[in-house]
DOBAPA-549512 format. One line per field, with one value per residue (C-alpha): residue in one letter; x, y, z; residue number from 1. Coordinates in steps of 0.25 Angstrom, whole numbers. Layout:
N
resn a  ...
xx X  ...
yy Y  ...
zz Z  ...
resi NUM  ...
END
This chain:
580
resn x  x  x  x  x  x  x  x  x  x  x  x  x  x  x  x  x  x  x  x  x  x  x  x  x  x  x  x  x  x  x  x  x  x  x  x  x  x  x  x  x  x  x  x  x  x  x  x  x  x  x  x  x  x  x  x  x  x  x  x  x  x  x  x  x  x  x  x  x  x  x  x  x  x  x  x  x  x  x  x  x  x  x  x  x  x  x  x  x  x  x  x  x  x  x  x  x  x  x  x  x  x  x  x  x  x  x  x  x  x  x  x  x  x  x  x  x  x  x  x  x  x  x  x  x  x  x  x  x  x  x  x  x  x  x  x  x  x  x  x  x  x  x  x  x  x  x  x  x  x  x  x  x  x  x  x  x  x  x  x  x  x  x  x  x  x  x  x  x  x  x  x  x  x  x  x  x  x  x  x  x  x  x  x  x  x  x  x  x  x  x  x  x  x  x  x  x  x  x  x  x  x  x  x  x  x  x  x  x  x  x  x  x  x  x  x  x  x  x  x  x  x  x  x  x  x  x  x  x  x  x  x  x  x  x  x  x  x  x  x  x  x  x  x  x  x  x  x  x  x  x  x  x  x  x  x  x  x  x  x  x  x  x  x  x  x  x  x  x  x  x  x  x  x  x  x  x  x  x  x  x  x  x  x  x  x  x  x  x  x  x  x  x  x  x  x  x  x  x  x  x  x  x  x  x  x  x  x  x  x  x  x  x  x  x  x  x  x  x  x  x  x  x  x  x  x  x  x  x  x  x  x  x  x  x  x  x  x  x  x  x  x  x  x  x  x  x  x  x  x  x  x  x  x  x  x  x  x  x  x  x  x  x  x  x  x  x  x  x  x  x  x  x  x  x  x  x  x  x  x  x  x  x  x  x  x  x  x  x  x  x  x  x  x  x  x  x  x  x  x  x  x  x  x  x  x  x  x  x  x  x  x  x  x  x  x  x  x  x  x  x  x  x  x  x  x  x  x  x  x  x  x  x  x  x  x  x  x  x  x  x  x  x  x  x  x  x  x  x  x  x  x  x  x  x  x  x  x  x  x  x  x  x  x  x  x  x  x  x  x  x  x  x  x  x  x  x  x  x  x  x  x  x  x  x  x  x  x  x  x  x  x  x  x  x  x  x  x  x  x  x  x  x  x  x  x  x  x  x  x  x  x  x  x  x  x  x  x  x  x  x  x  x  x  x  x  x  x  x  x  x  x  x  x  x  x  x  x  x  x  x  x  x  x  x  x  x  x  x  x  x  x  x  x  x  x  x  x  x  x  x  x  x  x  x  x  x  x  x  x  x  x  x  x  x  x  x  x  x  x
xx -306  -303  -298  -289  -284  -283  -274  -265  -260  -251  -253  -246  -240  -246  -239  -242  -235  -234  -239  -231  -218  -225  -235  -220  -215  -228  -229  -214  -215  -229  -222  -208  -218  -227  -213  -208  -220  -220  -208  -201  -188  -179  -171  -184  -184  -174  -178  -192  -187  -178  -192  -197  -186  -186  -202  -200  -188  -178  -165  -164  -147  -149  -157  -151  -139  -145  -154  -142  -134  -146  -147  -132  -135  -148  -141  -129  -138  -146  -134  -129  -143  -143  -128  -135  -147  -139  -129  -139  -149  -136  -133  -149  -149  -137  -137  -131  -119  -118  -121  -109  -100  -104  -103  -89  -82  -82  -82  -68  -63  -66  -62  -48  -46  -48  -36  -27  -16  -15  -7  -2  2  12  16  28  29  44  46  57  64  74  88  98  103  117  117  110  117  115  108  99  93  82  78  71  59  51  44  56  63  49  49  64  61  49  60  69  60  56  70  72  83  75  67  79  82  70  71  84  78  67  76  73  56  53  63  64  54  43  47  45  32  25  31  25  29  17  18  12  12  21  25  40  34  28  23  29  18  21  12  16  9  10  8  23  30  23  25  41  42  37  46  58  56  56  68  74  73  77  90  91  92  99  111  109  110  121  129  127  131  144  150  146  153  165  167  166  178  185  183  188  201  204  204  217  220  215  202  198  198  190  177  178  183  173  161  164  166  152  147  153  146  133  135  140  127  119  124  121  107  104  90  86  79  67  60  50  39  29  34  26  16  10  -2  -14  -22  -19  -19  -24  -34  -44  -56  -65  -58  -58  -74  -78  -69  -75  -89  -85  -78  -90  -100  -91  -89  -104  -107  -99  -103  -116  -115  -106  -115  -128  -122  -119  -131  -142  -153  -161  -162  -173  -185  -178  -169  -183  -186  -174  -172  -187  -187  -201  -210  -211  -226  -225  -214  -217  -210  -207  -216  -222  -236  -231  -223  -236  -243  -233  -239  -248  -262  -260  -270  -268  -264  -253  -257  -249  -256  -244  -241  -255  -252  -240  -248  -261  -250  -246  -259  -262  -250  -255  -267  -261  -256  -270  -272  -265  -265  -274  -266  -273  -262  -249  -237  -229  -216  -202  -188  -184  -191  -193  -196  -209  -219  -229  -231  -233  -243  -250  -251  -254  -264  -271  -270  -277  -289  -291  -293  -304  -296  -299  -287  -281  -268  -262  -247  -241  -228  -230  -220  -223  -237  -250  -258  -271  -277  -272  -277  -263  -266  -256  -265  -275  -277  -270  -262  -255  -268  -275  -265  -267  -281  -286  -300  -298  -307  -303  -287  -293  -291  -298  -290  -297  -286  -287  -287  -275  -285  -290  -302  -304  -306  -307  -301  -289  -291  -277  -273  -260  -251  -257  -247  -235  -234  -223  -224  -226  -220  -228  -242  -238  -235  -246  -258  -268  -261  -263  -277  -279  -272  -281  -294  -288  -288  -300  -306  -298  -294  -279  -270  -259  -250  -237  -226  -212  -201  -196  -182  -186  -194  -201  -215  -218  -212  -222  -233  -227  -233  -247  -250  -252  -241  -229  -226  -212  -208  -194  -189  -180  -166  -169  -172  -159  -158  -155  -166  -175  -168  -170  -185  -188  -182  -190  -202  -198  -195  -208  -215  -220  -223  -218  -229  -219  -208  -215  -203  -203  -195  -194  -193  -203  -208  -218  -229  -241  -239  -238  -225  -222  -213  -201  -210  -201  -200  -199  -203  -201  -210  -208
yy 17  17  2  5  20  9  -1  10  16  7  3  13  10  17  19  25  28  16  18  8  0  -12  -5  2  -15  -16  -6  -6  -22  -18  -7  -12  -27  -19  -11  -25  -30  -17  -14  -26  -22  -33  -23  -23  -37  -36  -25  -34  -46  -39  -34  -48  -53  -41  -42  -60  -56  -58  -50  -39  -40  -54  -50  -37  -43  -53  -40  -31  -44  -46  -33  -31  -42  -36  -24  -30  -38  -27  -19  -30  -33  -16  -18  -29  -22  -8  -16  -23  -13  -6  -15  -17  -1  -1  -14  -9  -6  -19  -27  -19  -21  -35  -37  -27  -32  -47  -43  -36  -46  -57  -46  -44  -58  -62  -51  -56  -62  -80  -83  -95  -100  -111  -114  -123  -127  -125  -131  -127  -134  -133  -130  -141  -143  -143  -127  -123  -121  -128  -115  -115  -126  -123  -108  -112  -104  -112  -99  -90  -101  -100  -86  -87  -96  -88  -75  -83  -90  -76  -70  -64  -73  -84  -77  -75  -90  -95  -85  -92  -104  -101  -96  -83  -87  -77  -66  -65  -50  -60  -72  -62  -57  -70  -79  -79  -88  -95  -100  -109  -106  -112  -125  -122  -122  -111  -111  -103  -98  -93  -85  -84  -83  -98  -109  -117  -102  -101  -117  -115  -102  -108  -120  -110  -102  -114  -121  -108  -105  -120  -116  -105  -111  -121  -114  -105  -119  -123  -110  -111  -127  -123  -113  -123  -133  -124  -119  -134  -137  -126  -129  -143  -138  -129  -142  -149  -164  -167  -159  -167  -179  -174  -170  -158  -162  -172  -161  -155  -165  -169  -155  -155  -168  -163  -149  -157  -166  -152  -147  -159  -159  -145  -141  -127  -130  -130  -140  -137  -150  -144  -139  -129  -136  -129  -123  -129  -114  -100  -95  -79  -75  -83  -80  -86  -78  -66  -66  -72  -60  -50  -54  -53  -39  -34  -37  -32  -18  -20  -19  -8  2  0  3  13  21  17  26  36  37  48  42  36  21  14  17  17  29  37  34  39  53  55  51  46  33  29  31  21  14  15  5  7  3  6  7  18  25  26  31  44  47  59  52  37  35  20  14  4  -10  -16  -18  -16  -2  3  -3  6  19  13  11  25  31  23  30  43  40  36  51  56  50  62  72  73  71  80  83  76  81  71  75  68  75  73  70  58  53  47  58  60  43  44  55  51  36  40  47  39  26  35  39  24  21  32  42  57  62  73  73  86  87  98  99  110  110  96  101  94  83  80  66  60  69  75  89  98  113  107  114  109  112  124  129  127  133  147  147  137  130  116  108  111  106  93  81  67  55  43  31  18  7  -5  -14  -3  1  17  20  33  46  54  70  76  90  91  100  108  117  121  133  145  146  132  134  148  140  127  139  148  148  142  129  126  131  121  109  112  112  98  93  97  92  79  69  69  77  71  83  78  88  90  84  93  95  98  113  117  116  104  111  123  111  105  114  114  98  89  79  76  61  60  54  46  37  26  26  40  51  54  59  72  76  69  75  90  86  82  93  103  99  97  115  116  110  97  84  73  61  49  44  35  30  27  17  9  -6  -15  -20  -30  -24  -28  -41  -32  -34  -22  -26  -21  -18  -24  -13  0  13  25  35  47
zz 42  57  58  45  55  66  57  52  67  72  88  99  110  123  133  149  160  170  187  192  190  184  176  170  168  160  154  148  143  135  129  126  120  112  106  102  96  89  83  84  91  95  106  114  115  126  134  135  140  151  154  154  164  173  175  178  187  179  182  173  173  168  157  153  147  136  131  129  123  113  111  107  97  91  89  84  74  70  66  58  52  49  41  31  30  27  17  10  9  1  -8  -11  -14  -21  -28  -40  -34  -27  -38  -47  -39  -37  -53  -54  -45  -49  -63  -61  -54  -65  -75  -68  -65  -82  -85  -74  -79  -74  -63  -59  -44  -39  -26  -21  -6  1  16  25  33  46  44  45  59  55  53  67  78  92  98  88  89  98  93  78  77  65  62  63  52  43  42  39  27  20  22  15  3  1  -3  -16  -20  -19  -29  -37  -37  -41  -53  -57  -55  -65  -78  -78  -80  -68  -61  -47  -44  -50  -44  -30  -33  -37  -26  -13  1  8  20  26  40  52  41  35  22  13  -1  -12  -23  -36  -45  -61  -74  -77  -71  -73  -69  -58  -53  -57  -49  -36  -36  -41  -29  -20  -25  -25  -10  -7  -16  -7  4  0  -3  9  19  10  13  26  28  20  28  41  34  32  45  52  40  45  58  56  49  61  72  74  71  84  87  73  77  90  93  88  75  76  79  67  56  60  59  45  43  45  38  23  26  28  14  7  11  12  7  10  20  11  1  -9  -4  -15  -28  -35  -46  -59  -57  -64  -63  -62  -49  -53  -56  -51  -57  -46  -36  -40  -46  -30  -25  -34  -31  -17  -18  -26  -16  -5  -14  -18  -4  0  -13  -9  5  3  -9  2  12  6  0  4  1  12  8  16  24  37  32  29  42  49  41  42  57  51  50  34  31  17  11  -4  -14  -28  -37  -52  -48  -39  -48  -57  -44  -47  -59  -60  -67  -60  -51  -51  -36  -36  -39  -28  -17  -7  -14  -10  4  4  2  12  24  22  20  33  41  37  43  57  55  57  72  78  68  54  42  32  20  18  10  2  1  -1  1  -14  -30  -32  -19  -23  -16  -26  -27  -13  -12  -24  -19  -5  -10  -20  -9  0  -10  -14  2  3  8  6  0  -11  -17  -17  -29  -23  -31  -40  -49  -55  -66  -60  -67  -67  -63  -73  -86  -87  -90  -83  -83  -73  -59  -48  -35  -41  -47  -34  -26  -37  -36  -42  -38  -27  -34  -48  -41  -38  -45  -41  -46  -47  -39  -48  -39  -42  -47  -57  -50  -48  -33  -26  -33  -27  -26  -31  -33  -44  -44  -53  -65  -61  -53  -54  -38  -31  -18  -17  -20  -11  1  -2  8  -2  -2  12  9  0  8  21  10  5  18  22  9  9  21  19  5  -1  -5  -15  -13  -22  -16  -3  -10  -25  -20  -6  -11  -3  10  10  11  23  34  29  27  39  36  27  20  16  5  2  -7  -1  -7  -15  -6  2  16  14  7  16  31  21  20  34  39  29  34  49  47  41  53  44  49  42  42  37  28  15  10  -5  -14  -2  -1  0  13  19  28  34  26  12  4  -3  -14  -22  -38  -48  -58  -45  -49  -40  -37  -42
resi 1  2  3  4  5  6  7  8  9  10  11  12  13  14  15  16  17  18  19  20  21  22  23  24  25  26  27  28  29  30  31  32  33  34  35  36  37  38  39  40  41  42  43  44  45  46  47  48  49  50  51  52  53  54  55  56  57  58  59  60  61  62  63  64  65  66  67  68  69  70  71  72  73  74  75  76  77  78  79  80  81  82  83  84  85  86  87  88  89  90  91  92  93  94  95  96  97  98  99  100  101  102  103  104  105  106  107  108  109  110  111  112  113  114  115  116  117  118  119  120  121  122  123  124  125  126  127  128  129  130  131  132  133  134  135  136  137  138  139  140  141  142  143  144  145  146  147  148  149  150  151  152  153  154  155  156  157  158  159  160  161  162  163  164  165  166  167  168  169  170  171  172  173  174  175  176  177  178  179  180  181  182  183  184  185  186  187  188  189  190  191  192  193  194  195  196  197  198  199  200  201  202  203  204  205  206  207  208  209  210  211  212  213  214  215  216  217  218  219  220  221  222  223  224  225  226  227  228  229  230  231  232  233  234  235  236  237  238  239  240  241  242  243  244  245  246  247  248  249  250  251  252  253  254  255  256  257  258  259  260  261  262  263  264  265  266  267  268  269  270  271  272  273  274  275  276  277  278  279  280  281  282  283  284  285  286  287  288  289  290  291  292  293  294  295  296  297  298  299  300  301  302  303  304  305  306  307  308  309  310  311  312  313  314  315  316  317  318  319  320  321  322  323  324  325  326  327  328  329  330  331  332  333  334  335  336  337  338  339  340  341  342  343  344  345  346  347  348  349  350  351  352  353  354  355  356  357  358  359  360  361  362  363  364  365  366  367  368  369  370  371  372  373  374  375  376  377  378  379  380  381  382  383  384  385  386  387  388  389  390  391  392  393  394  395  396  397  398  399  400  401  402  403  404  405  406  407  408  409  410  411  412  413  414  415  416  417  418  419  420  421  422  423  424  425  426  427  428  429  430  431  432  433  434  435  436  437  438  439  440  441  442  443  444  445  446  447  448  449  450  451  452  453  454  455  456  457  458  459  460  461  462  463  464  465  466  467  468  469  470  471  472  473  474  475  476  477  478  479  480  481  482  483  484  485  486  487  488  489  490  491  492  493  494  495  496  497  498  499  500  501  502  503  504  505  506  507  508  509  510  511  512  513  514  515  516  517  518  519  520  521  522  523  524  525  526  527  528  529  530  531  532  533  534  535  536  537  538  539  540  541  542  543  544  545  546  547  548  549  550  551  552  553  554  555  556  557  558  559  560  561  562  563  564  565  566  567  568  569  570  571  572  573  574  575  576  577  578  579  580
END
């Protein structure tokens, strides 16, 4: 027993005051290498080896710097690796919510794509080019801004009477408010060109709109150049007709019968300025929807929604979802992490003295059994009150296994049910009018309270018998009897009697009966159900028992995830029961 006491204390660190500035160096690397090695803390690496460098003669300047750069990263990746870890611990609580979201989302998608109407798109491609040199003037010439003129052209290739135009131009087959909305101008950047895309419900509308709208702007322009080359023309002839005789046959007359030249050539070849290079060709498929599209979005969206449902739904939620949380609300070490499993769901059942047949879910109870032990260095733990801030927390498995752990390993223990208000079984036989905690409490004789409970090993085998004391019949007062000086009476004969009791209590917010206990045991074991008790109801326990002057032992966190230790996996049981 005294080497499994020494296995079960952890080391402690001893630490003394220092007589001298080297016995202080010294002393500071032992303690800050003996944390490392203990805890495993990466921001301590740093500190240690400026220590290092200081004590070789290094200059701590130097140093310093890389530490606090490391150390902005390690905090920097630990952050980061806290965000996945937080985000994927949601979706793993709230999986269902993920994975609807995940099947909806795409599902919709498919759905609204299937009753959307085909659409087919055609796109013709129209270049611009520059205005002919006979209608810009001499100061001009050098003061062309290219984008100034692309900008001008997409303005003008998106004019309603183009629209209007290309409406004529089809017959009638679409009107000129479709033709706006389902024509779009592309461009393509600094290059003089742009695409016109047409959208229609088939695919030889859709190609006839798109060169329509082309050669309607190119007719546009067209006649615009035209008008403009004409009243040139005019105005040289006029002009011309205004010279006399003479100044015809001179220079002048000669300056403008060229000029008239050159404008008639104009006309003749005038364009537009614009030229349809690729003409709009039938589309072989529809465009819209596209079913591939719109499933890849919708998965993508779903997760995204998925993701952010759960988080949301996480955070809002009460309950405290992992061991860590029980740590920080309890501002207490966790004495066990329990796992779900069906064999100790049947260790809740009033009658089954059967341990669990996994070997790591005995290991669970031994490692707590073997923290209360390290307890009773300072102070003797003589009783212990189980209790949890809400029902169904899994207590009276706790206490029960706890129990039945501890009396196959030899120990000298008694297993006291405490809630009054549930009727008391016998071991096992069922019968509800046998004595127990109630009737012992009213008068009733301690050994005719007792019962002994033989504990059936897991392979079968009986071993030792656990000594229990159940509730007894139902009592009008329970919290009077629980209060009442013949209950701490009978706790300090049990202790006496027995090396440690076991005592299972209600839940602290269903009634008060537990709490009347609290000052008379040597300890308290609270129990809590990851991802079902909620941290209000675990802050109202704490501080109901921190008023009466308990003393809290440990957290054992119930329902919790599996987790190796010592070289043990604990493992996820495929069909989990809770306990009860």
């Amino acid at each position: 027993m005294a080497s499994e006491d020494a296995l079960a204390q952890p080391p402690v660190l001893q630490l003394s005051l220092p007589d001298s500035p080297a016995d202080t160096l010294a002393a500071t690397g032992s303690a800050e290498l003996e944390i490392v090695t203990t805890s495993q803390d990466p921001r301590r690496a740093p500190a240690t080896e400026q220590s290092s460098a200081a004590s070789n003669g290094a200059p701590a300047r130097g140093g310093s710097q890389p530490a606090r750069s490391g150390g902005h990263t390690n905090v920097h990746d630990s952050r980061r690796q806290d965000l996945t870890a937080e985000l994927w611990g949601a979706v793993r609580r709230r999986k269902w919510v993920f994975l609807q979201a995940l099947l909806v989302v795409p599902l919709a998608a498919v759905a609204i794509s299937l009753l959307q109407d085909e659409a087919y798109t055609a796109t013709a491609s129209l270049l611009f080019r520059e205005s002919p040199s006979v209608l810009q003037s001499e100061d001009q010439g050098g003061v062309d801004d290219p984008s100034r003129e692309a900008a001008t052209n997409e303005e003008l290739i998106a004019l309603p009477v183009v629209a209007s135009r290309a409406a004529r131009a089809l017959d009638g087959a679409v009107d000129t408010g479709t033709i706006e909305d389902t024509v779009t101008i592309e461009s393509t950047g600094e290059a003089n060109l742009v695409e016109i895309v047409a959208t229609a419900g088939t695919a030889e509308l859709a190609s006839r709109v798109a060169n329509a709208y082309g050669d309607a702007y190119i007719d546009f322009r067209r006649r615009a150049d035209r008008s403009q080359i004409e009243d040139a023309i005019a105005l040289v002839q006029r002009g011309l007709g205004a010279l006399s005789p003479e100044e015809r046959t001179g220079q002048q007359g000669q300056e403008l019968r060229s000029r008239l030249d050159e404008l008639e050539l104009a006309r003749s070849l005038q364009t537009g300025n614009a030229e349809l290079v690729q003409r709009a060709n039938v589309p072989s498929a529809p465009s819209s929807p596209n079913l591939r599209r719109n499933l890849v979005l919708g998965i993508l969206f779903g997760a995204i929604l998925g993701l952010a449902l759960a988080s949301l739904l996480d955070r809002t939620d009460r309950r405290l979802k992992s061991v860590e949380e029980l740590e920080e609300v309890y501002g207490l070490p966790v004495l066990g992490r329990i796992p779900r499993s069906q064999s100790l769901g049947r260790g809740a059942v009033p009658g089954d003295q059967q341990l669990p047949m996994d070997r790591e879910e005995v290991e669970v109870f031994r490692t707590l059994r073997a923290n209360l032990r390290f307890f009773n260095v300072d102070e003797p733990i003589r009783s212990v009150l189980v209790a949890s801030p809400l029902a169904g927390d899994g207590k009276s498995t706790v206490a029960r296994m706890l129990a039945m752990t501890m009396a196959a390993m030899g120990d000298r223990v008694i297993l006291v049910e405490a809630d009054l208000h549930k009727p008391g079984l016998g071991a096992g036989d069922g019968r509800k009018s046998d004595p127990g905690l109630s009737s012992l409490l009213s008068g009733a004789n301690l050994e005719e309270s007792i019962r002994e409970m033989p504990v059936v090993l897991s392979d079968g085998r009986k071993g030792r018998s656990l000594a229990t004391i159940p509730s007894g019949p139902p009592p009008p007062n329970p919290s009077q009897l629980l209060e009442s000086a013949r209950m701490e009476s009978v706790l300090r004969v049990l202790e006496d009697r027995f090396g440690t009791v076991i005592i299972d209590s209600p839940a602290l917010a269903m009634v008060s009966d537990a709490l009347a206990l609290v000052p008379t045991v040597s300890g308290v074991i609270m129990v809590s159900g990851v991802g079902q008790t909620s941290r209000d109801a675990a802050l109202g326990a704490r501080k109901q028992i921190s008023l009466l002057g308990g003393r809290i032992l440990g957290v054992v966190a119930n329902f919790a995830d599996s987790q190796p230790r010592g070289g043990y996996y604990y493992h996820q049981p495929q069909a989990p029961v809770g306990a009860r």
